[in-house]
N, C-alpha and C positions, 0 to 999 in steps of 0.2 A: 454460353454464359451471358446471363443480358447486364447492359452496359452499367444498371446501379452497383450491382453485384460484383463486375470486375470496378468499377470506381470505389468499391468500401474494403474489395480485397486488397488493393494496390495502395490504400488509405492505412490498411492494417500491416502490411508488408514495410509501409517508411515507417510507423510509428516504430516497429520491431527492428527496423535499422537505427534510425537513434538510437534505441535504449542499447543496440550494440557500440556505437557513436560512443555515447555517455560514458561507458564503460573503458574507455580511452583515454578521454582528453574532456576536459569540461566544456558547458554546452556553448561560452563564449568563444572558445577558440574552434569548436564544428562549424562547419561550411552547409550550405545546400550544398555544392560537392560531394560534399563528404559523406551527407547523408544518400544524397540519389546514386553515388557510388556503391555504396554499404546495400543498397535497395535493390541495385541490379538495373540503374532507371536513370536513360540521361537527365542532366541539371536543370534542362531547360523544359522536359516533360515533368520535372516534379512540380513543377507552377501551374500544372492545370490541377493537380491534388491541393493544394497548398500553397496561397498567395506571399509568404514570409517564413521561419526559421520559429516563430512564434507561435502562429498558429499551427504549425507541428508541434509545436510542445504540449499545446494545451490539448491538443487530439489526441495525443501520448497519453497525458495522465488522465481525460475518458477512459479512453482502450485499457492502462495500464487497471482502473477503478474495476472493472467491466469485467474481466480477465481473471483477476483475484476475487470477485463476490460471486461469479460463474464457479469459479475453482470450490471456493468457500461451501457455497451454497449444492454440489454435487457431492462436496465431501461430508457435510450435515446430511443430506439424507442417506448418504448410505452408511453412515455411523448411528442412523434412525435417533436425530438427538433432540426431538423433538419430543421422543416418549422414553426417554431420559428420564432421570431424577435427576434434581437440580444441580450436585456436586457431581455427578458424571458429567452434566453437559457441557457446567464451567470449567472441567478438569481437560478436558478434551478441547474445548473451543481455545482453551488458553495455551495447549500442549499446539495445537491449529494455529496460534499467532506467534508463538514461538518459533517453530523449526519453519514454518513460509513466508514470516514477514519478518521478525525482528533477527535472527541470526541466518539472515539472507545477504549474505557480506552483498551482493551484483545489488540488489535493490535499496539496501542502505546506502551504497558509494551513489547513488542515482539523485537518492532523496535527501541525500545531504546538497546537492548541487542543486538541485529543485529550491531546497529551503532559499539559498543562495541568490536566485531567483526571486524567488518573490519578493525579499525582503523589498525590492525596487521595480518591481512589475505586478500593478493592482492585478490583473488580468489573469495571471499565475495563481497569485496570493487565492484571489479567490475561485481557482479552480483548486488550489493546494486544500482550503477548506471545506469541500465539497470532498473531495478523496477521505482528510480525516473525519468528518459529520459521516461519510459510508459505514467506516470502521466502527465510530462510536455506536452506529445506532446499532449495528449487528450486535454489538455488547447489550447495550441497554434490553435488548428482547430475552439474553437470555438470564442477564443480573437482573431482569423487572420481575420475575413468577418469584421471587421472593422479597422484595422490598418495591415501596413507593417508585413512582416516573422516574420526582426528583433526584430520589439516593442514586437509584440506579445509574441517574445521566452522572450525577457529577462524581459515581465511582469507575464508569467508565473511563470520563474523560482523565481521572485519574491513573488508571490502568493503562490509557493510549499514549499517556504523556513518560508514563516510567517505563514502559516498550519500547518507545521511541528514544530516549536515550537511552537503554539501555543496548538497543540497537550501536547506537552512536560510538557508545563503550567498547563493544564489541569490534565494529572497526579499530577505534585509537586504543585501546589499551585494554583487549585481549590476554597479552603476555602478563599482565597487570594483577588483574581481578578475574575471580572464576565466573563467568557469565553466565555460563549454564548453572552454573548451584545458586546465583543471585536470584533467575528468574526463576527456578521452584521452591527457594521458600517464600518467593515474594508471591508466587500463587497460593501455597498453602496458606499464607498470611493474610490473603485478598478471600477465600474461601471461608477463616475464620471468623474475620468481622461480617461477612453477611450471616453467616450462621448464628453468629449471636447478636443479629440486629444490632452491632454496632455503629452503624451510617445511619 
């Protein structure tokens, strides 16, 4: 194995020990320890991957972007949604954001402490915007074969942001609200207004 190769394996091995890390204890109170422990990789070789606690983070949420649009983009072709009709492919892509990203309890408990994060680390914040700009745009290609750029971006960015807590909801108050019947008819209802060029 030549040396980039084992350097981008053992790069994608800590980033997969944090996100198990995370899954613990928030990422203020994780150690390098904790992570090069988690990794399999003494403390003092994680610094030849990774100069700080930081720049693991922000390699994380690459990997993490990287990982899910691989995912995404393997599971769009072999759904063939491409040669879709427009409400099969938003039906599916939205059914796709649902059950892998928004009622993904491990990856919401992550990206609530991410959000956390940035609110006071520039560096974060905007790799946090790069992750949701990934999301939106996958939206906007396939809400664009029926309306304008514009409608399309800002019903995405609408559709990421009611995902996203509804994400949120799902964690805190699950026992609460039906989650899953909130986000099918808030699809059926996101399906309705483009059908009738309401945006």
């Amino acid at each position: 194995m030549g040396r980039r190769i084992l350097k981008n394996t053992r790069r994608e091995e800590i980033a997969q020990a944090l996100y198990r890390c995370l899954l613990r204890k928030p990422f203020v109170r994780t150690t390098i320890k904790d992570i090069a422990k988690e990794a399999n990789l003494n403390h003092g070789m994680l610094h030849y991957y990774f100069k700080d606690k930081e720049e693991i983070l922000l390699y994380f949420l690459d990997w993490i972007v990287a990982l899910h649009l691989d995912d995404f983009n393997t599971w769009a072709q072999k759904q063939k949604l491409k040669g879709r009709s427009f409400n099969e492919a938003l039906s599916l892509a939205m059914d796709y954001a649902k059950n892998k990203i928004t009622l993904n309890e491990e990856l919401a408990k992550i990206f609530i402490e991410v959000w956390e994060i940035a609110l006071y680390h520039k560096k974060v914040r905007v790799k946090l915007q790069y992750v949701y700009k990934e999301w939106i745009e996958q939206l906007v290609a396939i809400i664009g074969k029926e309306t304008t750029k514009k409608n399309a971006t800002t019903l995405s960015v609408a559709t990421v942001a009611f995902l996203e807590g509804i994400s949120l909801f799902h964690i805190m108050l699950s026992d609460i609200y039906p989650v899953k019947d909130i986000l099918n008819s808030f699809e059926k209802k996101i399906e309705l207004v483009i059908k009738n060029r309401n945006i």
